[in-house]
N, C-alpha and C positions, 0 to 999 in steps of 0.2 A: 277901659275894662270891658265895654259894650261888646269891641273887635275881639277881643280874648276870649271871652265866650261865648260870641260865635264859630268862633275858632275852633276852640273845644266840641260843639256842638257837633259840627263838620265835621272832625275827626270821629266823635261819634257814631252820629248816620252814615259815614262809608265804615266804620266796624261792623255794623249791623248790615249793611249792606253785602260784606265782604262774609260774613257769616252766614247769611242767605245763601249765597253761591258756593260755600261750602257745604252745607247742607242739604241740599236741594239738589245741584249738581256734582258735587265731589266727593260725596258720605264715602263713597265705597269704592275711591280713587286712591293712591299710593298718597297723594298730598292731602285729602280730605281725612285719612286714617293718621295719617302723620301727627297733623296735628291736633284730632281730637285721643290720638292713643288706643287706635280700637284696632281688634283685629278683622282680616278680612270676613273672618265668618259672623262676629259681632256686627261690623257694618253690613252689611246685606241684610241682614236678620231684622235690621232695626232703622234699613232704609225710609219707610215709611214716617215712622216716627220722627225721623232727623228731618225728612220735608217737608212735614209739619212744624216741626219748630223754627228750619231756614222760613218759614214762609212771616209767620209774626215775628222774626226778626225783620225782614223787609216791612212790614206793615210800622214796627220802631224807627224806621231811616228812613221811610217816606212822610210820616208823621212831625221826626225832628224838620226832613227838607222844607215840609209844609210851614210850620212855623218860619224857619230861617226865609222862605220866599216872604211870608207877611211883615217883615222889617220887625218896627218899635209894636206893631200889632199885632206882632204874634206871639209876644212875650207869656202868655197864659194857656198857650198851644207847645210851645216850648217847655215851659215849665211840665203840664200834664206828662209831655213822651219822655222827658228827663226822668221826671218820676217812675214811670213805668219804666224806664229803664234801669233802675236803680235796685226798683223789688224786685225784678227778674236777676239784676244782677245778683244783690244779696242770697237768696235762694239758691241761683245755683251753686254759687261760695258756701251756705250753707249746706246744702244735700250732694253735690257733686264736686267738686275741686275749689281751694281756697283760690286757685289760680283765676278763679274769673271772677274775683273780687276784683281783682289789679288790673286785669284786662277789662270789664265790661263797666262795672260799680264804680271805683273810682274817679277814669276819665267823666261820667256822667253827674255826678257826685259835685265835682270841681266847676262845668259848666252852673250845676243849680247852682251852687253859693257865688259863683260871678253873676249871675241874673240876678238873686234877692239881692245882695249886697252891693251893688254898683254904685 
């Protein structure tokens, strides 16, 4: 179970990671609009904002990698960015699209309960 949920984790932190780089470098890119569904004159307008939030998504997948580097001692370091991952997830499911329940909430969701549960 331990492998699973690191597992999980990993896939995590490179989502968050991979959301940085959309963010940050691709807001106002054909593939960065693609898939947050923005138009070109939305992305620009709201370039700043989106490199703000790529940037604490990366501060999320450098957090999880932190944990995952400290093995069985970073269980409580894991847990916190899981956590954070989760209220961010929920929230934007909440105020912006149900889709990033399934995408962001979920996979983090299923790591925490392989960590307490194991």
């Amino acid at each position: 179970m331990h492998l699973i949920a690191d597992m999980l984790i990993t896939l995590v932190a490179l989502l968050h990671a991979y959301f940085l780089v959309l963010e940050m470098f691709l807001w106002t890119a054909p593939a960065g609009r693609r898939v947050f569904r923005t138009t070109a004159e939305f992305a620009q307008a709201s370039k700043a904002l989106a490199a703000n939030q790529g940037l604490y998504n990366g501060f999320l997948a450098a957090g999880l990698a932190w944990g995952l580097a400290l093995g069985a001692d970073g269980l409580q370091v894991k847990l916190f960015f899981l956590g954070c991952v989760i209220v961010a997830g929920l929230f934007g499911a909440w105020t912006v699209s149900r889709r990033i329940f399934f995408v962001q909430a979920l996979p983090a969701i299923a790591a925490f309960a392989l960590l307490l549960f194991h």
